[in-house]
mmCIF file of the N, C-alpha and C atoms, coordinates in Angstrom:
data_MODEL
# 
_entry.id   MODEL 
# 
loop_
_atom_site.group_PDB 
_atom_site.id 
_atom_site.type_symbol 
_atom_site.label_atom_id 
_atom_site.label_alt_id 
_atom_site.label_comp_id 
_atom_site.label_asym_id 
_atom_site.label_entity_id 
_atom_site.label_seq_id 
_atom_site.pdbx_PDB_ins_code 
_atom_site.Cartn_x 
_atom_site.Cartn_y 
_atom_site.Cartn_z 
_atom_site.occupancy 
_atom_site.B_iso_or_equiv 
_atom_site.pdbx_formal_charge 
_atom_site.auth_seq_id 
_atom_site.auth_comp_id 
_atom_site.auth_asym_id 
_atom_site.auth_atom_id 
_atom_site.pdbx_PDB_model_num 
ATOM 1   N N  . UNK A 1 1  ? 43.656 -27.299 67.912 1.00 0.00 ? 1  UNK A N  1 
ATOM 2   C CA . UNK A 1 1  ? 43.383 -28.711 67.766 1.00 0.00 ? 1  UNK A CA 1 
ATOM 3   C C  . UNK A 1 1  ? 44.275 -29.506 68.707 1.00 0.00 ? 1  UNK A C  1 
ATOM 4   N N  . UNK A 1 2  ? 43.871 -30.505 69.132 1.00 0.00 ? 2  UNK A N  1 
ATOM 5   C CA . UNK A 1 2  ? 44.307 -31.300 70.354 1.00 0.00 ? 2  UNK A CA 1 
ATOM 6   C C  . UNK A 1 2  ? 45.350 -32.235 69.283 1.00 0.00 ? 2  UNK A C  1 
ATOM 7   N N  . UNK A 1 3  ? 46.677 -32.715 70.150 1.00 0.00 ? 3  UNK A N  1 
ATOM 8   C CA . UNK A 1 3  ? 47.705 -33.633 69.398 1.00 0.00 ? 3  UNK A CA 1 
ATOM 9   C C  . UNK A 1 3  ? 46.701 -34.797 69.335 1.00 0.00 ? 3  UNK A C  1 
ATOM 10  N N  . UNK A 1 4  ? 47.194 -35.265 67.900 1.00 0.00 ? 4  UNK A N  1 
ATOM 11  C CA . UNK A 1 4  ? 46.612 -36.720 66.970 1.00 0.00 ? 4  UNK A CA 1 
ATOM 12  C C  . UNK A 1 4  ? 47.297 -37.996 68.121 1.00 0.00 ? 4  UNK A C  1 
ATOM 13  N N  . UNK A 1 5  ? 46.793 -39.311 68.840 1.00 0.00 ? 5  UNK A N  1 
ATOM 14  C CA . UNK A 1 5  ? 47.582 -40.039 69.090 1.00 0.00 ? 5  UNK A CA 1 
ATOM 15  C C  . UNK A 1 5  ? 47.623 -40.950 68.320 1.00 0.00 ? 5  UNK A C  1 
ATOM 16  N N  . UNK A 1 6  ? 48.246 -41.993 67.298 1.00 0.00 ? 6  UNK A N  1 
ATOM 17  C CA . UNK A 1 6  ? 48.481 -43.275 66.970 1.00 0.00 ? 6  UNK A CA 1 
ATOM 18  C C  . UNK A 1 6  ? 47.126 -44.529 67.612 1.00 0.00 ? 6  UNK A C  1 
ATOM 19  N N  . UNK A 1 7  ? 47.419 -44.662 68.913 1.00 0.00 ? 7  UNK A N  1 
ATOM 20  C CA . UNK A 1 7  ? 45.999 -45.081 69.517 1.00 0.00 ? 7  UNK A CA 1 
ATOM 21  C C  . UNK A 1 7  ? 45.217 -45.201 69.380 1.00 0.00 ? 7  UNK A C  1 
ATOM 22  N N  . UNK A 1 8  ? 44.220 -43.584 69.370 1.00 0.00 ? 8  UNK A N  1 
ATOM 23  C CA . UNK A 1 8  ? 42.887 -43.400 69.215 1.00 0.00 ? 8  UNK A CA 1 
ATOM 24  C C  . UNK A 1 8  ? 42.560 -43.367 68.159 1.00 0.00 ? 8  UNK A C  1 
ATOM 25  N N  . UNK A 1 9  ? 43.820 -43.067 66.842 1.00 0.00 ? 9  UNK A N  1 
ATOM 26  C CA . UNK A 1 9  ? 43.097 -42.896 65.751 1.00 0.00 ? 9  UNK A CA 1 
ATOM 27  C C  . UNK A 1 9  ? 42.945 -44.295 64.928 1.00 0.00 ? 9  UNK A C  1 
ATOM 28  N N  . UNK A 1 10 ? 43.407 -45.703 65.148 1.00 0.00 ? 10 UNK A N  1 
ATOM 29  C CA . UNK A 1 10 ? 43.122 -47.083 65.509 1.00 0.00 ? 10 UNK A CA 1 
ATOM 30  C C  . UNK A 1 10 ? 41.951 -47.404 65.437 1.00 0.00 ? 10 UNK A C  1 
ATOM 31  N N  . UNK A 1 11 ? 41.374 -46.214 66.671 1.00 0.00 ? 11 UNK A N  1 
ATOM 32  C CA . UNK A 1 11 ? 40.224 -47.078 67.010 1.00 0.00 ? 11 UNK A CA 1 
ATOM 33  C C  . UNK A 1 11 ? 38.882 -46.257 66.288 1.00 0.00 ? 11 UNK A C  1 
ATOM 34  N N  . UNK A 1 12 ? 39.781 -45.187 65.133 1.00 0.00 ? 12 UNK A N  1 
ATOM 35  C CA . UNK A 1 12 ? 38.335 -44.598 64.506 1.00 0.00 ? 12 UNK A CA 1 
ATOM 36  C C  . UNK A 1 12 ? 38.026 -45.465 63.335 1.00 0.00 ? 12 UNK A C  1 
ATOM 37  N N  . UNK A 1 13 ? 36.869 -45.084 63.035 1.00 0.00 ? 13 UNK A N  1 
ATOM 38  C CA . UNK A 1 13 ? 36.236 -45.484 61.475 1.00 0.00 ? 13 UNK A CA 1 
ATOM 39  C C  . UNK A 1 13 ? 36.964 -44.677 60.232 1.00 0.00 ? 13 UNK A C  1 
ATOM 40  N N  . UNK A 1 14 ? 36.928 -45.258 59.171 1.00 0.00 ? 14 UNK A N  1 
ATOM 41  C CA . UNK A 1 14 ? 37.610 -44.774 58.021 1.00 0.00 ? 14 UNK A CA 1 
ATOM 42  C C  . UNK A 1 14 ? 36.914 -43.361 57.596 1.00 0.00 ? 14 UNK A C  1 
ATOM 43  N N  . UNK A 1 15 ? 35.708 -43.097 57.845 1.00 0.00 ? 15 UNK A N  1 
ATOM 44  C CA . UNK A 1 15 ? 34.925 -41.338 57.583 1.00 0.00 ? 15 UNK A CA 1 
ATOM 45  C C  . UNK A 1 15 ? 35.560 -40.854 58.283 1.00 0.00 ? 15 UNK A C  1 
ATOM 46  N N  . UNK A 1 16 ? 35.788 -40.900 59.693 1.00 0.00 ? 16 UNK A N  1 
ATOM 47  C CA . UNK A 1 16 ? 36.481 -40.103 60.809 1.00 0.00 ? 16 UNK A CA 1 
ATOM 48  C C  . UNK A 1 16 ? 37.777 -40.074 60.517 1.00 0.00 ? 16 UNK A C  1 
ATOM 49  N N  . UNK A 1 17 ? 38.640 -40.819 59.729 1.00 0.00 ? 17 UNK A N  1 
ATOM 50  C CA . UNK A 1 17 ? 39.690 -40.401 59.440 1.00 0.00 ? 17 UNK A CA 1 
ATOM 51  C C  . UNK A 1 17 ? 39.623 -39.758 58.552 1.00 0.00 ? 17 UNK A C  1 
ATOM 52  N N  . UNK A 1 18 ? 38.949 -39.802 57.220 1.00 0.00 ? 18 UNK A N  1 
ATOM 53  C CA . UNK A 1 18 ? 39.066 -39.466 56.089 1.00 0.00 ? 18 UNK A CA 1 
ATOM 54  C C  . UNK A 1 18 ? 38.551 -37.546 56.610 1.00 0.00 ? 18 UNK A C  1 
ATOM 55  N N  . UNK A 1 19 ? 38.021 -37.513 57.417 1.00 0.00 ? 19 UNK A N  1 
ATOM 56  C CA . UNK A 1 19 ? 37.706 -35.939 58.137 1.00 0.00 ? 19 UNK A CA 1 
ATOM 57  C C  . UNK A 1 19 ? 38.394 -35.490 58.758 1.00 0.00 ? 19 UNK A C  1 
ATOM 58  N N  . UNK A 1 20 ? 39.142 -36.103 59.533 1.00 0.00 ? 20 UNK A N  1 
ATOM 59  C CA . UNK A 1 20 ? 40.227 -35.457 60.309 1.00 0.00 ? 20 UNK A CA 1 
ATOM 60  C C  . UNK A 1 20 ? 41.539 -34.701 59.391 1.00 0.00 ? 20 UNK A C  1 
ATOM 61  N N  . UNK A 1 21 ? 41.919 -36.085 58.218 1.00 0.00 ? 21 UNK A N  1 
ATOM 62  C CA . UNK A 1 21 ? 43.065 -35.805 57.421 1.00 0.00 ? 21 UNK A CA 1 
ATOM 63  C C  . UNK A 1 21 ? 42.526 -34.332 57.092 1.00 0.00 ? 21 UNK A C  1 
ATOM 64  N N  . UNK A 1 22 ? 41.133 -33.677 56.250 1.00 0.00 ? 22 UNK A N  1 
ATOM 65  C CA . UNK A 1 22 ? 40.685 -33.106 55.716 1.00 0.00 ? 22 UNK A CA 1 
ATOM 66  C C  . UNK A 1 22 ? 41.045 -31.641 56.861 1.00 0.00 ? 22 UNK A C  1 
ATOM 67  N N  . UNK A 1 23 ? 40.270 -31.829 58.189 1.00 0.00 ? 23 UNK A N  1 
ATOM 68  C CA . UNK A 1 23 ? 40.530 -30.506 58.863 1.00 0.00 ? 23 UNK A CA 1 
ATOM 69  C C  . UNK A 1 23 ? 42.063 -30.310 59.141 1.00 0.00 ? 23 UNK A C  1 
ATOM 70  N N  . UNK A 1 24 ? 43.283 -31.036 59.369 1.00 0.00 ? 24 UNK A N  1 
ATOM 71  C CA . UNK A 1 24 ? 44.566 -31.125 59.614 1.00 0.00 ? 24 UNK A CA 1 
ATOM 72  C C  . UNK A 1 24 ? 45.474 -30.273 58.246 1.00 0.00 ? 24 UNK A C  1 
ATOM 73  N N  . UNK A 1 25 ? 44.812 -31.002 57.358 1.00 0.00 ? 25 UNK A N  1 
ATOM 74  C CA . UNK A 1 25 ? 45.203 -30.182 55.758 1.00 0.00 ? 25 UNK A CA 1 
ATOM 75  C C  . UNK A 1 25 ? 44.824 -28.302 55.969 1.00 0.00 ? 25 UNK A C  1 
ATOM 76  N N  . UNK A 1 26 ? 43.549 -28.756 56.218 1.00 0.00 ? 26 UNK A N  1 
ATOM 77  C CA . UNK A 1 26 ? 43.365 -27.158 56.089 1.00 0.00 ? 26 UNK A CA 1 
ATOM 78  C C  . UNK A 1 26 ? 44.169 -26.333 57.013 1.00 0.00 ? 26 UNK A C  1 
ATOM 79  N N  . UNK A 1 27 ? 44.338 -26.731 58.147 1.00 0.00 ? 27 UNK A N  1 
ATOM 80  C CA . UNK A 1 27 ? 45.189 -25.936 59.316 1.00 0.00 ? 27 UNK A CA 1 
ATOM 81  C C  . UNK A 1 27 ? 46.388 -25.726 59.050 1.00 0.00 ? 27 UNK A C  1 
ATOM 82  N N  . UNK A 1 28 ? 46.904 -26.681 58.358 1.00 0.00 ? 28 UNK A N  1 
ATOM 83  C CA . UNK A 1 28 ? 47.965 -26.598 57.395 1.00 0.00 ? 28 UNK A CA 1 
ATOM 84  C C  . UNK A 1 28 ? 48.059 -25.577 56.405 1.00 0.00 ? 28 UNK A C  1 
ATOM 85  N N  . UNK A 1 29 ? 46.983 -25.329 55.132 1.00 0.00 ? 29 UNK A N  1 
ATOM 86  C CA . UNK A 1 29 ? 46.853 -24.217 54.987 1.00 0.00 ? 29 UNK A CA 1 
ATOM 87  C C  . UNK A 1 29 ? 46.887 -23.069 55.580 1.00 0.00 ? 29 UNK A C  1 
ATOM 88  N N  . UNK A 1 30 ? 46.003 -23.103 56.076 1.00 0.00 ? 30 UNK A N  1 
ATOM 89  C CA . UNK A 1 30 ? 45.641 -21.701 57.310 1.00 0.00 ? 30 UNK A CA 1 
ATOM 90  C C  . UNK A 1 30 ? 47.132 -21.136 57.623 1.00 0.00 ? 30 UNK A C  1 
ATOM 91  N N  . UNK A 1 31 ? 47.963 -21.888 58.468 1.00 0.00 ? 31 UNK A N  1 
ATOM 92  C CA . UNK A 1 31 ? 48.802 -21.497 59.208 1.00 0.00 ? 31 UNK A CA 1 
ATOM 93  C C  . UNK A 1 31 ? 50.454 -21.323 57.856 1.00 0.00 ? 31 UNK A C  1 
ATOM 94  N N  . UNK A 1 32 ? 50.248 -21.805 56.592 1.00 0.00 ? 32 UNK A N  1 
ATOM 95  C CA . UNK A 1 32 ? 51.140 -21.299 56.047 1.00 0.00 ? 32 UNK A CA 1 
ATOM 96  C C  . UNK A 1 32 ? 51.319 -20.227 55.807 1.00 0.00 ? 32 UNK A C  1 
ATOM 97  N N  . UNK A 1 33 ? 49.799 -19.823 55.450 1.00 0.00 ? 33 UNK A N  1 
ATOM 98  C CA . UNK A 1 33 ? 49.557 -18.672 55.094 1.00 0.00 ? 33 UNK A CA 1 
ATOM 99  C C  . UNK A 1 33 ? 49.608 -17.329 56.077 1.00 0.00 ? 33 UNK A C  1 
ATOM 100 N N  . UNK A 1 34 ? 49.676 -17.630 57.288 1.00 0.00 ? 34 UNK A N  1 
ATOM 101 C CA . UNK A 1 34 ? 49.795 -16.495 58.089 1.00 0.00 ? 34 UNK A CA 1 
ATOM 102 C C  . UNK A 1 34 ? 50.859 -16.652 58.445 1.00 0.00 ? 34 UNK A C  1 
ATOM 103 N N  . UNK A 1 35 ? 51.907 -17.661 57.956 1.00 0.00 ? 35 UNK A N  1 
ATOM 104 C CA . UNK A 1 35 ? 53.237 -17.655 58.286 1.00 0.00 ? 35 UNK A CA 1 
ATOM 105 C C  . UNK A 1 35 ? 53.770 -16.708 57.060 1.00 0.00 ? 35 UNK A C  1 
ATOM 106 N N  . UNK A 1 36 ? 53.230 -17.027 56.156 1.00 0.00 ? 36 UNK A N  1 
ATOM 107 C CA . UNK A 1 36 ? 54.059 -16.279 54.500 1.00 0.00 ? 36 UNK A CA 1 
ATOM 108 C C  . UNK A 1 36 ? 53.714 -14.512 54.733 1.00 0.00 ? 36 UNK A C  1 
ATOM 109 N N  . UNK A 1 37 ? 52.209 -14.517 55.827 1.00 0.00 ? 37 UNK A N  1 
ATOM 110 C CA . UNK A 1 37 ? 52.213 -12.964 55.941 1.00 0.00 ? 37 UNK A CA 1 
ATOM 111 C C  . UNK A 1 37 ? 52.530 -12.625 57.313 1.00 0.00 ? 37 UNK A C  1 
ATOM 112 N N  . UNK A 1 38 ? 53.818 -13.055 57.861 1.00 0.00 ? 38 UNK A N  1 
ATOM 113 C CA . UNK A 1 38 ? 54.036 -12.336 59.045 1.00 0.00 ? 38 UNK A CA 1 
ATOM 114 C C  . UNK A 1 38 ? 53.758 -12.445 60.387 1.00 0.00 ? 38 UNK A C  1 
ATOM 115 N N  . UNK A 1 39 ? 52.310 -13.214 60.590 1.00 0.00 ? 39 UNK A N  1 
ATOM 116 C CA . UNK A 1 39 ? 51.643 -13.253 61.435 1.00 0.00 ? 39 UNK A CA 1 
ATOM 117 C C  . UNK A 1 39 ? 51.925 -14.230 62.724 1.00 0.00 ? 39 UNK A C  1 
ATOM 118 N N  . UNK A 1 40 ? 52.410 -15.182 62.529 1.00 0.00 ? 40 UNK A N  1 
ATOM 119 C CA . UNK A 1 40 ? 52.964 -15.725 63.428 1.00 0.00 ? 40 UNK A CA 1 
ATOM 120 C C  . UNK A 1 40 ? 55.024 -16.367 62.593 1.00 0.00 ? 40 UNK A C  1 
ATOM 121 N N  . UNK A 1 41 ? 55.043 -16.816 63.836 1.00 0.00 ? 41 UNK A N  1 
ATOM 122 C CA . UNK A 1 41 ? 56.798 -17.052 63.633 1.00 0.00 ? 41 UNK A CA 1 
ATOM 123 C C  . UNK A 1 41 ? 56.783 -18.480 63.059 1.00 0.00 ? 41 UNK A C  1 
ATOM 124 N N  . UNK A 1 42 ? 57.742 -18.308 62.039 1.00 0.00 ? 42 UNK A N  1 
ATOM 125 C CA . UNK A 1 42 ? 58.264 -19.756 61.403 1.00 0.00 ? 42 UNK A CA 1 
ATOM 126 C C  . UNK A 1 42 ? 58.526 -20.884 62.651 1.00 0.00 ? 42 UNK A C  1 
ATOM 127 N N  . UNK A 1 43 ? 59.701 -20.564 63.653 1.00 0.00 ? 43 UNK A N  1 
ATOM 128 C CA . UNK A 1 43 ? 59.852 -21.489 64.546 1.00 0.00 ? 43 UNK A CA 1 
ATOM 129 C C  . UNK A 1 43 ? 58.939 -21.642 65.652 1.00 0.00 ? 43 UNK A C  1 
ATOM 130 N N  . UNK A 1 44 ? 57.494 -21.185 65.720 1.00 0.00 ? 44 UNK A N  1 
ATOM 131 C CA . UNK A 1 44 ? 56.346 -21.468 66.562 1.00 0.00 ? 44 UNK A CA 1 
ATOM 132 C C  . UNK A 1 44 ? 55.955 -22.884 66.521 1.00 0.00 ? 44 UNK A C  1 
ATOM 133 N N  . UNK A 1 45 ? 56.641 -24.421 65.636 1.00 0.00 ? 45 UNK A N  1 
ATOM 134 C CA . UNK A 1 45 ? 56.325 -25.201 65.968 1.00 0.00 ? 45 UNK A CA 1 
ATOM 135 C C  . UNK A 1 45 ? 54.998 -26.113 65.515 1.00 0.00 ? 45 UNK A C  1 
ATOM 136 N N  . UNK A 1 46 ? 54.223 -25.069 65.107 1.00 0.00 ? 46 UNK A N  1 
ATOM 137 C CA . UNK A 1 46 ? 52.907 -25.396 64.884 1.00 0.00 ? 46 UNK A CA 1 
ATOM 138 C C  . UNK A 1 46 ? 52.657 -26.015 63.247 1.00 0.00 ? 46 UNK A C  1 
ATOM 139 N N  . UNK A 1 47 ? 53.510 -25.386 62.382 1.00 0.00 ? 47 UNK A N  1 
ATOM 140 C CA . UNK A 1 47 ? 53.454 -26.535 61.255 1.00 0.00 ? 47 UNK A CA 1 
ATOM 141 C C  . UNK A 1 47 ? 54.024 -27.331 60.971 1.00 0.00 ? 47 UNK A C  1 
ATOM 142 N N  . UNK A 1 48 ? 54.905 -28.070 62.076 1.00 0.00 ? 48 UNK A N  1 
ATOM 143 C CA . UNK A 1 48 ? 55.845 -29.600 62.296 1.00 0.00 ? 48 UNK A CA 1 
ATOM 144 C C  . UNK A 1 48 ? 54.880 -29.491 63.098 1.00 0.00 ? 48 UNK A C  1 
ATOM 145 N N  . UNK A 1 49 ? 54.057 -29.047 63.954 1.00 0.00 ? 49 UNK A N  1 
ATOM 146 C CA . UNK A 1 49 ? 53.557 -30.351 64.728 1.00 0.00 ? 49 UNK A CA 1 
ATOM 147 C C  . UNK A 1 49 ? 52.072 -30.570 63.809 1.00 0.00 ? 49 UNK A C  1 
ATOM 148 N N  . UNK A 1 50 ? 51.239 -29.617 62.561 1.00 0.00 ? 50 UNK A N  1 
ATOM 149 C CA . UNK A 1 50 ? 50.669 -30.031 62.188 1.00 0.00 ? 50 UNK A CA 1 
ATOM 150 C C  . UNK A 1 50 ? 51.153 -31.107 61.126 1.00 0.00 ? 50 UNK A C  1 
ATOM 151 N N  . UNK A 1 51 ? 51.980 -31.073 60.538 1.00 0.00 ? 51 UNK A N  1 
ATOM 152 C CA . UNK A 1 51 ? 52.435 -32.124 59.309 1.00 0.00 ? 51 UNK A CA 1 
ATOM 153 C C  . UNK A 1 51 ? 52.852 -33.453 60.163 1.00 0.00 ? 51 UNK A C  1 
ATOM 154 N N  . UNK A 1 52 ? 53.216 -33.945 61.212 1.00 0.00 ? 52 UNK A N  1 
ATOM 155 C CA . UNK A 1 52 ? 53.388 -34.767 61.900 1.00 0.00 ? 52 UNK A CA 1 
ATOM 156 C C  . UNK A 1 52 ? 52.035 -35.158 61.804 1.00 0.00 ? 52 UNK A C  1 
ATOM 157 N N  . UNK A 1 53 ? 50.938 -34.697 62.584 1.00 0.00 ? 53 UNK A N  1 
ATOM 158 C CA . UNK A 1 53 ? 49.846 -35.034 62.563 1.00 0.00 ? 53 UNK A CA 1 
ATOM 159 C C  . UNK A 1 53 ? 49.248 -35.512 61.137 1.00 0.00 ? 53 UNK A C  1 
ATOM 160 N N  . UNK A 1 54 ? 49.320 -35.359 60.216 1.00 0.00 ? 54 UNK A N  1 
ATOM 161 C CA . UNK A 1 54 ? 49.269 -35.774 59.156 1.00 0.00 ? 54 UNK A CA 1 
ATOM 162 C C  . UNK A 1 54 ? 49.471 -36.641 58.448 1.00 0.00 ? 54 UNK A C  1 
ATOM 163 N N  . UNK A 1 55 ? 50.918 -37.009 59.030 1.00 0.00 ? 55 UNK A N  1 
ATOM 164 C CA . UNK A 1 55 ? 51.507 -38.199 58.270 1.00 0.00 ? 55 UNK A CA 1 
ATOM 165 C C  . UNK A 1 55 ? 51.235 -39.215 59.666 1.00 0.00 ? 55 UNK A C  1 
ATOM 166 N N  . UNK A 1 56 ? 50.723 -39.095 60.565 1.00 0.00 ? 56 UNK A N  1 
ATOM 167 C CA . UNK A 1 56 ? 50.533 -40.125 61.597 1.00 0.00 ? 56 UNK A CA 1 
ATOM 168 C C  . UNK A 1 56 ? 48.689 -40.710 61.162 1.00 0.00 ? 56 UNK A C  1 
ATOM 169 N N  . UNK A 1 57 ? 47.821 -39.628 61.074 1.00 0.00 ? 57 UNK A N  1 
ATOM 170 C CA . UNK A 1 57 ? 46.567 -40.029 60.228 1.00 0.00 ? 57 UNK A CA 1 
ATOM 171 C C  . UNK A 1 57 ? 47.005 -40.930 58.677 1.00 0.00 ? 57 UNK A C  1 
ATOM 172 N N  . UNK A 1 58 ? 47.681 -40.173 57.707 1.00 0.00 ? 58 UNK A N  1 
ATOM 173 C CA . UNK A 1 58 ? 48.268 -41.253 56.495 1.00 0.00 ? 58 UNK A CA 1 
ATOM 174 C C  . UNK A 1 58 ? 48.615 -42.601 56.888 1.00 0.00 ? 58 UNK A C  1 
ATOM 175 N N  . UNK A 1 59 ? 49.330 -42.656 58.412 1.00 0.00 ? 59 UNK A N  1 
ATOM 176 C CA . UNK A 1 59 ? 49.705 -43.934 58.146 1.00 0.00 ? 59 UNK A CA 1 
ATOM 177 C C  . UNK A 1 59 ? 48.851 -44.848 58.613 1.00 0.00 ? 59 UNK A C  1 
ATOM 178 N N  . UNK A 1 60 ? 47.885 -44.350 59.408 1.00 0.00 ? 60 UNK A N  1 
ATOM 179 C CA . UNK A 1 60 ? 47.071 -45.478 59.817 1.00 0.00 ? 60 UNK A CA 1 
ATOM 180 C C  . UNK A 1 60 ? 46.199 -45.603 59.006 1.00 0.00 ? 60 UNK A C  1 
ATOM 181 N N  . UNK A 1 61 ? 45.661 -44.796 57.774 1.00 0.00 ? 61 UNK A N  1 
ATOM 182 C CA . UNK A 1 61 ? 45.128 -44.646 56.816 1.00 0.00 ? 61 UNK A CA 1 
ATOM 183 C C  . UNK A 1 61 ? 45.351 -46.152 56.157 1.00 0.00 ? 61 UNK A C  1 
ATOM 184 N N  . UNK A 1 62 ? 46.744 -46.066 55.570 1.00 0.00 ? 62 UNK A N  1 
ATOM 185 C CA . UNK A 1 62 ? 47.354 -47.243 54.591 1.00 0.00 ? 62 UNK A CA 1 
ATOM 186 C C  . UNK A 1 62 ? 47.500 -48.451 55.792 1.00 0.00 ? 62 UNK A C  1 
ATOM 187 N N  . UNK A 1 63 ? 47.820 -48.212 56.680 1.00 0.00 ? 63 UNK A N  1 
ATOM 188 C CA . UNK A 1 63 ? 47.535 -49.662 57.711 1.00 0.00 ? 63 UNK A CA 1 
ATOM 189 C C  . UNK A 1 63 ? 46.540 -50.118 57.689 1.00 0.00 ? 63 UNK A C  1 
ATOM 190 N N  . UNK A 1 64 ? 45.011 -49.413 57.524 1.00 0.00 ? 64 UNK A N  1 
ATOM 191 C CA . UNK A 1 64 ? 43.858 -49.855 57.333 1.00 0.00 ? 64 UNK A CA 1 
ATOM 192 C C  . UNK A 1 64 ? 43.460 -50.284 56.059 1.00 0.00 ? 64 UNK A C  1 
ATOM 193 N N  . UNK A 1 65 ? 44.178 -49.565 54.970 1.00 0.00 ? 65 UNK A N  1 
ATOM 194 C CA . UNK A 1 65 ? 43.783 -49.796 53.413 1.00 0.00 ? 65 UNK A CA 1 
ATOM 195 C C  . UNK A 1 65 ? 42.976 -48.973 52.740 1.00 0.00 ? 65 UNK A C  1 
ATOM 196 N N  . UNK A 1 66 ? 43.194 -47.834 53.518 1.00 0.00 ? 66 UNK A N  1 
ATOM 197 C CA . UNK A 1 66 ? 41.506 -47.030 53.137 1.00 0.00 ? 66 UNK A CA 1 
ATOM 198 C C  . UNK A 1 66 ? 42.316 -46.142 52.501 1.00 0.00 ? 66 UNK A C  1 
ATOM 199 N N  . UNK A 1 67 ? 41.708 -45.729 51.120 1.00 0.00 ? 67 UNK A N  1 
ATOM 200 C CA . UNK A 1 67 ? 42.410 -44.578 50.091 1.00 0.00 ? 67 UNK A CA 1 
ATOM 201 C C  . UNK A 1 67 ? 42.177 -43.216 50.342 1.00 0.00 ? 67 UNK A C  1 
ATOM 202 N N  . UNK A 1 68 ? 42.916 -42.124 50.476 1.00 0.00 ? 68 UNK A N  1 
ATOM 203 C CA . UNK A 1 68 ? 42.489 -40.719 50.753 1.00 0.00 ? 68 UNK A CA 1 
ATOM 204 C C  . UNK A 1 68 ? 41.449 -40.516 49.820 1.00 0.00 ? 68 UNK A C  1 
# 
């Protein structure tokens, strides 16, 4: 998945966010889970840079007013 910018996600509609939060969560999943089995390395980066992404969708979320 391509980095979230602040910007573009501005200029989406509240479905398109409310979908994005949704696939970002899951990758989140995904990647704990192949962290808890081994599969890739804790310090690979990839679940700080997915939870970043996350809380950057949340916030424009509540800047807009729109409820998860």
């Amino acid at each position: 998945m391509p980095r979230v910018k602040a910007k573009n996600l501005r200029e989406q509609d509240s479905d398109h966010l409310r979908d994005r939060l949704f696939e970002l969560r899951g990758e989140l999943i995904k990647l704990r889970g192949l962290s808890a089995r081994g599969m890739i390395q804790k310090q690979s980066g990839k679940i700080d840079r997915i939870k970043k992404d996350i809380a950057r969708v949340l916030t424009i979320m509540k800047e807009k007013g729109i409820a998860e």
